[in-house]
NUKENU-689169 format. One record per residue (C-alpha): residue in three letters; x, y, z. Coordinates in pm, whole numbers, padded with zeros to 5 digits, always signed. Example, Ala and Ser with C-alpha at 12.3 -4.5 7.8 and 13.67 -1.06 7.14 Angstrom:
<recs>
ALA+01230-00450+00780
SER+01367-00106+00714
</recs>
This chain:
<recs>
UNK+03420+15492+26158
UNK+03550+15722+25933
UNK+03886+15715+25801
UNK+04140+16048+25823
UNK+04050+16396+25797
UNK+03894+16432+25476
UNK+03872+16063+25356
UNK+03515+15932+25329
UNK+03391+15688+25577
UNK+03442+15302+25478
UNK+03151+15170+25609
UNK+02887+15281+25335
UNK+02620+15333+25594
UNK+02827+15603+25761
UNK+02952+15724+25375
UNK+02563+15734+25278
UNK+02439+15963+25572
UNK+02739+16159+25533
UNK+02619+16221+25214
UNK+02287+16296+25288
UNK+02357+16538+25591
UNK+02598+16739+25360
UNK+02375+16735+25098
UNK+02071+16876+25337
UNK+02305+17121+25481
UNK+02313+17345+25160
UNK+01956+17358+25062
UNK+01596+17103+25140
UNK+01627+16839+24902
UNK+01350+16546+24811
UNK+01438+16183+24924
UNK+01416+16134+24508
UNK+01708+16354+24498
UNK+01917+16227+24785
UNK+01845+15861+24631
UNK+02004+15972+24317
UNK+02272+16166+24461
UNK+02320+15837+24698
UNK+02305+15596+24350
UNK+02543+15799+24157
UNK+02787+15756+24466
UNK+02737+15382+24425
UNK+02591+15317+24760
UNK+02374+14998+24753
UNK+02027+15033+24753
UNK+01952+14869+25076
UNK+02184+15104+25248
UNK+02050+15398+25081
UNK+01685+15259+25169
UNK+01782+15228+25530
UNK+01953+15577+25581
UNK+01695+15762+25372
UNK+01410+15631+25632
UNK+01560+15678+25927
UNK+01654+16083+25785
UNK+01235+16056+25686
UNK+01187+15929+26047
UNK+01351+16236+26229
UNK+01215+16490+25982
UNK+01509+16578+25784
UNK+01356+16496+25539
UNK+00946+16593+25465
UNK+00846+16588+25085
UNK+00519+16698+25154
UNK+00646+17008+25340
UNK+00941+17059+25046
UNK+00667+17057+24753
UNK+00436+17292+24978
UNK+00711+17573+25020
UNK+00846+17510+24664
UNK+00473+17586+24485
UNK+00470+17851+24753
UNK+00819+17992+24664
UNK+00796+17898+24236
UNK+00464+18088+24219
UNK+00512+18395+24464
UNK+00881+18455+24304
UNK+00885+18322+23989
UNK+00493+18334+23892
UNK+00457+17963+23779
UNK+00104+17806+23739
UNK+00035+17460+23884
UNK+00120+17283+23565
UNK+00459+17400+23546
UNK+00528+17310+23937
UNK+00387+16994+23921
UNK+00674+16934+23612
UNK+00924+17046+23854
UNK+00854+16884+24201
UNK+00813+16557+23953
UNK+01137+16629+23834
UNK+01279+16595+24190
UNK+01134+16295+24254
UNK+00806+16418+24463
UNK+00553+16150+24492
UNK+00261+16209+24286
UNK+00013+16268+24560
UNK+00185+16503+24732
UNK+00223+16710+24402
UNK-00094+16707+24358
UNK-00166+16812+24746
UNK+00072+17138+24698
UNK-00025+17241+24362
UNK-00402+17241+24493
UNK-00320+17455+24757
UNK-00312+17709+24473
UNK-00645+17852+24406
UNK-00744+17925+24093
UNK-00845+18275+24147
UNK-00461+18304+24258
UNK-00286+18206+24013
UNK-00533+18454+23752
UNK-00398+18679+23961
UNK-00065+18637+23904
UNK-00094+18581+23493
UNK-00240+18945+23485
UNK+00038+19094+23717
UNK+00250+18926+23487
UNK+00079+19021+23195
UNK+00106+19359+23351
UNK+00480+19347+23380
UNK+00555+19302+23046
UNK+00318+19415+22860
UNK+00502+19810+22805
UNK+00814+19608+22675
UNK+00554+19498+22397
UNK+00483+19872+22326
UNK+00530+19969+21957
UNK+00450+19608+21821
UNK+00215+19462+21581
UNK-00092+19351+21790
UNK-00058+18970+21667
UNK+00282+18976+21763
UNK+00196+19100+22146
UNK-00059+18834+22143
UNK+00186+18578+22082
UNK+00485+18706+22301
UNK+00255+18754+22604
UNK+00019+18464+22555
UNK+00382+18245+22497
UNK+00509+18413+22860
UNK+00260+18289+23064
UNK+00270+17915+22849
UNK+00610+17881+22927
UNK+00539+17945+23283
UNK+00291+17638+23293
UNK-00047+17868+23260
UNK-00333+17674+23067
UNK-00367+17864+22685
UNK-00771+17977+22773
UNK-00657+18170+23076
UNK-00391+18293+22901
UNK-00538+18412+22583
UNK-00814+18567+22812
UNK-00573+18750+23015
UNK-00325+18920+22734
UNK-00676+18955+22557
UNK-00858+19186+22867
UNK-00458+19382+22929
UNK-00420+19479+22575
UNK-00840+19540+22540
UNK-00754+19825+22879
UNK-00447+19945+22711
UNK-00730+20004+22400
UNK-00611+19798+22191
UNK-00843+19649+21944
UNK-00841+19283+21990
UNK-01071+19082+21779
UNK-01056+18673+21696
UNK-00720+18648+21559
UNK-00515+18284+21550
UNK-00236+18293+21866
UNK+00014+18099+21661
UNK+00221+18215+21364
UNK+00495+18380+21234
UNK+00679+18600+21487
</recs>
């Protein structure tokens, strides 16, 4: 039972799904991050185990339907490629298969797509530079946003070739 207004509940099952709940209340979370938030808090493990499952057992918690809507969310608002959502979901403690379950649901032919539209975005604020040096910037845009370097160099390649740029074999990496 917990103690007066504001006090946190002795018994460290009751402290532990208070946690949890108030944790969930903000925001989904992974059951990797509510076991971290529940070891930093110094709950035992067992405990933690124990609340965790039954939250997992009533649906309050659902990794596989957390790393769907992330890839879903990350990609449509952000425009990250599968490698670079993978990274994240693994960073909050998703379970490996159900990674790779979300980040398949992301067709290749999508996630072109999306590198061009990006690609697209940015490539006016490139205006005015050395063609090298739009290479890089654009080609190290989508990188940073997980997209493998082929499709990358292919895509900046084909936007600046329609803007009529003269693109030819030239190394992506060097001086900026």
């Amino acid at each position: 039972m917990a103690g007066r207004q504001g006090e946190p509940p002795a018994d460290p099952e009751e402290r532990a799904r208070a946690i949890c709940l108030r944790l969930l209340t903000g925001t989904p979370r992974t059951r990797g991050q509510l076991a971290e938030a529940l070891r930093k808090r110094e709950i035992p493990e067992d405990v933690a185990e124990s609340v965790l499952s039954r939250l997992e057992d009533v649906g309050l918690i659902d990794d596989a339907a957390f790393a769907d809507a992330w890839v879903e969310s990350r990609h449509h608002g952000r425009g990250l490629a599968r490698r670079a959502l993978a990274r994240e979901l693994r960073h909050k403690g998703v379970d490996s298969e159900l990674i790779d379950h979300a980040v398949e649901q992301l067709d290749p032919e999508r996630e072109e797509r999306t590198a061009r539209a990006l690609v697209e975005r940015k490539l006016r604020a490139t205006k005015g530079l050395e063609r090298d040096r739009r290479l890089r910037r654009l080609a190290g845009m989508l990188a940073r946003k997980g997209y493998p370097e082929g499709l990358a160099l292919r895509v900046v390649r084909e936007a600046l070739e329609a803007e009529g740029e003269d693109v030819e074999e030239y190394p992506l990496y060097g001086a900026d």
